[in-house]
C-alpha positions in Angstrom: 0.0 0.0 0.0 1.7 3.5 -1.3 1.9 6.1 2.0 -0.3 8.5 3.1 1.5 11.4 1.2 3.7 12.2 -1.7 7.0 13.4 -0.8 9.8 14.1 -3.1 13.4 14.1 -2.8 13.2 18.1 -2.9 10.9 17.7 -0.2 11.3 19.5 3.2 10.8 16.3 6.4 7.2 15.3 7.4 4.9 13.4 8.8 3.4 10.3 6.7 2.2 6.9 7.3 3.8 4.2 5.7 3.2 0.6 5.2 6.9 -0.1 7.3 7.0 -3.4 4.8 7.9 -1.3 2.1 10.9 0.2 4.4 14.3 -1.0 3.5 16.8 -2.3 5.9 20.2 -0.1 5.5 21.5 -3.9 6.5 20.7 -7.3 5.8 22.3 -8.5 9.2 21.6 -6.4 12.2 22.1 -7.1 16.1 19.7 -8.5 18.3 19.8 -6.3 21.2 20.0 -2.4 21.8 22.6 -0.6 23.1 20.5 -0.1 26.2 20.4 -3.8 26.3 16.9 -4.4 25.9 16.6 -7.2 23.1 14.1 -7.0 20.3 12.4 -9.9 21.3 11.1 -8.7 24.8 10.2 -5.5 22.8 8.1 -7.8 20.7 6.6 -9.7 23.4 5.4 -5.9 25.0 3.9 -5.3 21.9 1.7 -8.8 21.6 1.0 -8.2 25.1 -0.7 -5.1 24.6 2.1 -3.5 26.7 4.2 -1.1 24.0 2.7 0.9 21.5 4.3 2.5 18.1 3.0 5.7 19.8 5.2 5.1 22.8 8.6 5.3 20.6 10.3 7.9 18.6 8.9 8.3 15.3 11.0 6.4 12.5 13.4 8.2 10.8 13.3 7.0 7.4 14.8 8.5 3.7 13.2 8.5 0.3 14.8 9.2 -3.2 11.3 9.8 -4.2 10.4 6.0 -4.9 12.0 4.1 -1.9 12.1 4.3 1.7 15.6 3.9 3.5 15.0 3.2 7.6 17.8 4.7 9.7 16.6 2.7 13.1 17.4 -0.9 11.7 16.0 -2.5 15.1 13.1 -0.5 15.5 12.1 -1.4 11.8 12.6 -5.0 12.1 9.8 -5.0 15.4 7.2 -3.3 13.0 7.9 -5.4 10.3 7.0 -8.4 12.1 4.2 -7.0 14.0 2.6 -6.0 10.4 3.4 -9.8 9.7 1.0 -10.5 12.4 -1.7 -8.6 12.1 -0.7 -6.1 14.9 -0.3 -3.0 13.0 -1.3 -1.6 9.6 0.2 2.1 8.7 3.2 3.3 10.9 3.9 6.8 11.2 7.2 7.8 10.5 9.5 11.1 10.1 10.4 11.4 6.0 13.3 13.3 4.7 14.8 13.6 1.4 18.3 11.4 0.5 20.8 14.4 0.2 22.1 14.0 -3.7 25.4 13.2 -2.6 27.5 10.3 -4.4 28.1 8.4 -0.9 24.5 8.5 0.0 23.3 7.6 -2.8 25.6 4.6 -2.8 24.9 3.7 0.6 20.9 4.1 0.4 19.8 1.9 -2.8 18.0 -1.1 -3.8 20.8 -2.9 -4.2 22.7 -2.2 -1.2 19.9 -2.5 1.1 17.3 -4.6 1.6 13.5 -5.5 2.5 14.1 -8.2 4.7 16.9 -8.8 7.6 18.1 -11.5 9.9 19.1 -11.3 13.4 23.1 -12.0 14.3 22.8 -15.1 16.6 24.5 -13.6 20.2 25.5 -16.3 22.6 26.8 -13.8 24.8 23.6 -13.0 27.1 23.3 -16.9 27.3 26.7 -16.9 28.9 28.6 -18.0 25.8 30.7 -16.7 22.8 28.9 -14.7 20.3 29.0 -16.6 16.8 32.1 -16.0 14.8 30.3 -14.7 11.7 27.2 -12.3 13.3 31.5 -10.8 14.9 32.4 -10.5 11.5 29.6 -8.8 10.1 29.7 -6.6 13.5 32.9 -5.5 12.0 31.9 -5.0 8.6 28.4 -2.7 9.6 29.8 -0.4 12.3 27.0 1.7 11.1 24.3 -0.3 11.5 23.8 1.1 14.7 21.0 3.5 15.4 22.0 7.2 16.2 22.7 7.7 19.4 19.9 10.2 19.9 17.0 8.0 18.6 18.6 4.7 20.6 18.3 6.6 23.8 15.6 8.2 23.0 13.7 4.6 21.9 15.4 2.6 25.3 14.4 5.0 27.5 10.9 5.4 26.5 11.2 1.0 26.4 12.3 1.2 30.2 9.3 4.0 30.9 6.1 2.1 29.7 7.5 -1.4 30.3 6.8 -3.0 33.7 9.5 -3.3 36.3 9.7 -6.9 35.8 10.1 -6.5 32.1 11.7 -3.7 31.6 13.8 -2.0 34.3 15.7 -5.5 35.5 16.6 -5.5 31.9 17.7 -2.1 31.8 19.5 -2.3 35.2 21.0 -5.7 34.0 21.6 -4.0 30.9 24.0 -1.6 33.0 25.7 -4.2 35.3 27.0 -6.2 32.7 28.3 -2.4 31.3 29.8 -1.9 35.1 31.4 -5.2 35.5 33.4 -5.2 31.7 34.9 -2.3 32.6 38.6 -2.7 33.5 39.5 -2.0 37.0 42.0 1.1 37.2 45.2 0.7 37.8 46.5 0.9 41.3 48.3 4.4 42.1 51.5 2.3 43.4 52.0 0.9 39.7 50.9 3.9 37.7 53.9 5.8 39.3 56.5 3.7 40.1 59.9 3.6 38.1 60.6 1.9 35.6 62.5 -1.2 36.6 60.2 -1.8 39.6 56.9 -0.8 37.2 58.6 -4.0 34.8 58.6 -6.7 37.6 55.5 -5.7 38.7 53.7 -5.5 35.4 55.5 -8.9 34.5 53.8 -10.5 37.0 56.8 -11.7 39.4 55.8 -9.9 42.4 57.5 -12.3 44.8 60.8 -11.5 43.8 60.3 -7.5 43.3 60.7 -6.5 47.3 64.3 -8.6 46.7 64.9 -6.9 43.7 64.4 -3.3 45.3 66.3 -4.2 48.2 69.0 -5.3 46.3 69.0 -2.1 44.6 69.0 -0.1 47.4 71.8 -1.9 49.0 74.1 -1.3 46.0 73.4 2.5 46.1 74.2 2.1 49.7 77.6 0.6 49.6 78.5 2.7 46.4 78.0 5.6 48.8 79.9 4.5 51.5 82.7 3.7 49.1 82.5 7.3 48.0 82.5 8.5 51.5 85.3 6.2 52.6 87.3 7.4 49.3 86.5 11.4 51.0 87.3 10.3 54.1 91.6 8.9 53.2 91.9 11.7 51.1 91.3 13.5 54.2 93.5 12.5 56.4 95.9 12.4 53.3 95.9 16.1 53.8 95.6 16.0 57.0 99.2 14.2 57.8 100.4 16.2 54.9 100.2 19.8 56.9 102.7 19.3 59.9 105.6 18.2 57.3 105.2 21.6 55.7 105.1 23.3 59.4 108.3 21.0 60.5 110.1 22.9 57.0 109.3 25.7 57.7 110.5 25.5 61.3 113.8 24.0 60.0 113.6 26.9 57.0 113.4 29.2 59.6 115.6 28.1 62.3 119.1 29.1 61.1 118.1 32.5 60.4 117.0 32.9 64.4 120.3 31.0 65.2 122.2 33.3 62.9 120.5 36.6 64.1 121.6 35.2 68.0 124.8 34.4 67.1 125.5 38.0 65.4 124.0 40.0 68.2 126.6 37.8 70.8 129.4 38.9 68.4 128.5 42.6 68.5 128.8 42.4 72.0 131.7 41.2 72.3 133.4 43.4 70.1 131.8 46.0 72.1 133.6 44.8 75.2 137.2 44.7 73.2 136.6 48.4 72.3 135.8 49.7 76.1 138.9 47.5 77.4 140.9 49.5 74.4 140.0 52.6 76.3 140.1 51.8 79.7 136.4 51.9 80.3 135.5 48.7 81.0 135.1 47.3 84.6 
């Protein structure tokens, strides 16, 4: 059944109802689960129970090049596909905006890139395996198969709002636990800034012998200093036993100039003596 609407691809975005059956997939492959960690099948089962409404979720954002439909919410897309399968729901409003004419868009959004129909990747991991090896592969290969960020949030949030605790928030919260417990644990301060060598044999995983390795170091820097201070310590006295030498020369340098000086001051005097006898003056 055509929409509700002609649009074009000069069009400004609207409003129209669309049969979502005649909405492509931007992927043929696309992940069971969204990022909020709600799966598509307990979205499914709110639906059939009368729980979730398309009214309760942000309108799909969907492209046109003026004869197809491009959906940008891949998961979203695939629960109204198979509730239309089933009877549940006729037209679905969504939010239509011209393909911008560029040569990447148009090679990304076309009939033979995309496609009507899509299969879930099998994912092992909420069951407490490993995820299949090829829905990993094609995770790699359709990075941007993921909805926008805005629209996931937008769509898990208002999930978690109208479904019931039971259904909804336990999913949500263990949605965020599983987030919480794969993140790494930080590094502890000690190993973040310790040096280098000791960083190594800690990081290496030998932490037995790394207290004997530091004190092993330390010892060595200890009995290199007191080598050093030793070395100081006999140059020291070197010197030390060096200065009364040079005071003993200098004594013995100085010595026969005193005993000289003596002797000439005794020979003055007697000279002196020799004189007064010479003139009768001495007593």
């Amino acid at each position: 059944m055509p929409p509700s609407g002609k649009t074009g691809s000069s069009a400004a975005e609207q409003v129209i109802h669309i049969d979502p059956l005649l909405v492509y997939f931007t992927f043929s492959r696309i992940r069971p689960h969204f990022s909020c960690g709600r799966t598509i099948e307990s979205t499914l089962k709110q639906f059939r129970d009368g729980e979730l409404h398309p009214r309760d979720l942000p309108l799909l954002s969907v492209l046109t090049d003026g004869a197809h439909y491009y959906s940008q919410n891949n998961r979203r897309l695939y629960v109204y596909k198979q509730l239309k399968r089933e009877g549940l729901l006729d037209m679905l409003p969504v939010r239509l905006r011209p393909l911008p004419q560029t040569k990447r868009m148009r090679s990304k959004y076309s009939p033979q890139t995309c496609a009507l129909n899509a299969t879930l990747m099998r994912d092992t991991a909420n069951r407490g395996g490993l995820r299949d090896a090829s829905a990993a592969a094609a995770d790699s290969n359709d990075a941007s198969d993921t909805e926008g960020s805005h629209d996931n949030h937008n769509a898990c949030t208002s999930l978690a709002a109208v479904g019931e605790p039971g259904v909804g928030g336990d999913e949500l919260r263990s949605g965020n636990r599983s987030a919480s417990s794969s993140s790494s644990p930080s590094r502890p301060a000690n190993c973040a800034t310790g040096s280098g060598p000791e960083r190594e044999v800690v990081e290496g995983g030998d932490l037995r012998n790394a207290p004997t390795r530091m004190n092993q170091k330390q010892q060595q820097q200890q009995h290199g200093f007191t080598l050093s201070q030793q070395s100081s310590n006999a140059k020291c006295r070197e010197k030390a036993s060096q200065r009364p030498g040079k005071h003993k020369g200098a004594a013995a340098a100085r010595s026969p100039s005193s005993s000289s000086s003596d002797g000439g001051g005794n020979g003055g005097t007697s000279a002196l003596k020799a004189e007064l006898c010479k003139l009768g003056l001495h007593t």
